[in-house]
N, C-alpha and C positions, 0 to 999 in steps of 0.2 A: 480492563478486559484483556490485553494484551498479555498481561502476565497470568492470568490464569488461565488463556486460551494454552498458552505453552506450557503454564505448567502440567496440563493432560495430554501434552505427545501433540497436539494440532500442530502445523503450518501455517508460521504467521509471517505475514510481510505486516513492518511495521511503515511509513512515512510521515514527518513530521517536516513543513516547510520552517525554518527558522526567521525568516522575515514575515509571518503572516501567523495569524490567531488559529481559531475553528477553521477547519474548512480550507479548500484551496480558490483565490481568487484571481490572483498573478499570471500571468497567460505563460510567462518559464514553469512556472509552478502548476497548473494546470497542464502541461505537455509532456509534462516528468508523472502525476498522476498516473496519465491515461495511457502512458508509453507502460510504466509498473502493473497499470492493471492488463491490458495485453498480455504484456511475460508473465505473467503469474497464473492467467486461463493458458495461454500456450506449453507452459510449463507444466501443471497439477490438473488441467481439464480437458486439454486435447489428446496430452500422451499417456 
Protein backbone atom coordinates (compact mmCIF):
# COMPACT_ATOMS: atom_id res chain seq x y z
CA UNK A 1 0.00 0.00 0.00
CA UNK A 2 2.79 2.07 0.75
CA UNK A 3 4.44 1.92 -2.55
CA UNK A 4 1.46 2.65 -4.42
CA UNK A 5 0.18 5.38 -2.22
CA UNK A 6 3.63 7.17 -3.44
CA UNK A 7 3.61 6.06 -6.35
CA UNK A 8 0.48 8.59 -7.21
CA UNK A 9 2.26 11.81 -5.61
CA UNK A 10 0.41 11.09 -1.82
CA UNK A 11 2.33 11.85 1.44
CA UNK A 12 3.35 8.96 3.17
CA UNK A 13 4.82 8.59 6.50
CA UNK A 14 6.03 5.12 6.68
CA UNK A 15 6.81 3.29 10.56
CA UNK A 16 8.00 0.02 11.06
CA UNK A 17 9.13 -0.94 14.90
CA UNK A 18 11.89 -3.58 14.21
CA UNK A 19 11.58 -5.40 17.61
CA UNK A 20 7.73 -6.06 17.19
CA UNK A 21 5.44 -7.77 14.35
CA UNK A 22 1.84 -6.10 13.31
CA UNK A 23 1.05 -3.33 15.14
CA UNK A 24 2.71 -1.31 17.95
CA UNK A 25 2.64 -2.80 21.52
CA UNK A 26 6.03 -1.64 23.21
CA UNK A 27 5.12 1.53 25.31
CA UNK A 28 8.89 3.17 23.36
CA UNK A 29 7.21 2.12 20.46
CA UNK A 30 3.77 3.15 21.02
CA UNK A 31 5.20 6.85 22.13
CA UNK A 32 7.24 7.10 18.92
CA UNK A 33 3.68 6.14 17.16
CA UNK A 34 1.68 8.77 18.69
CA UNK A 35 4.42 11.48 18.78
CA UNK A 36 4.66 10.63 14.47
CA UNK A 37 1.09 10.76 14.35
CA UNK A 38 0.87 14.31 15.99
CA UNK A 39 3.64 15.72 13.43
CA UNK A 40 2.12 14.44 10.52
CA UNK A 41 -1.61 16.24 11.50
CA UNK A 42 0.40 19.33 12.71
CA UNK A 43 2.49 19.26 9.67
CA UNK A 44 -0.28 18.24 6.52
CA UNK A 45 -3.69 19.16 8.58
CA UNK A 46 -3.28 22.13 10.60
CA UNK A 47 -1.03 24.23 8.28
Amino acid sequence: MRDKLKAQGNIVWYLEAKDEGHGFRKKPNVDFQRLAVIKFMETYLIN
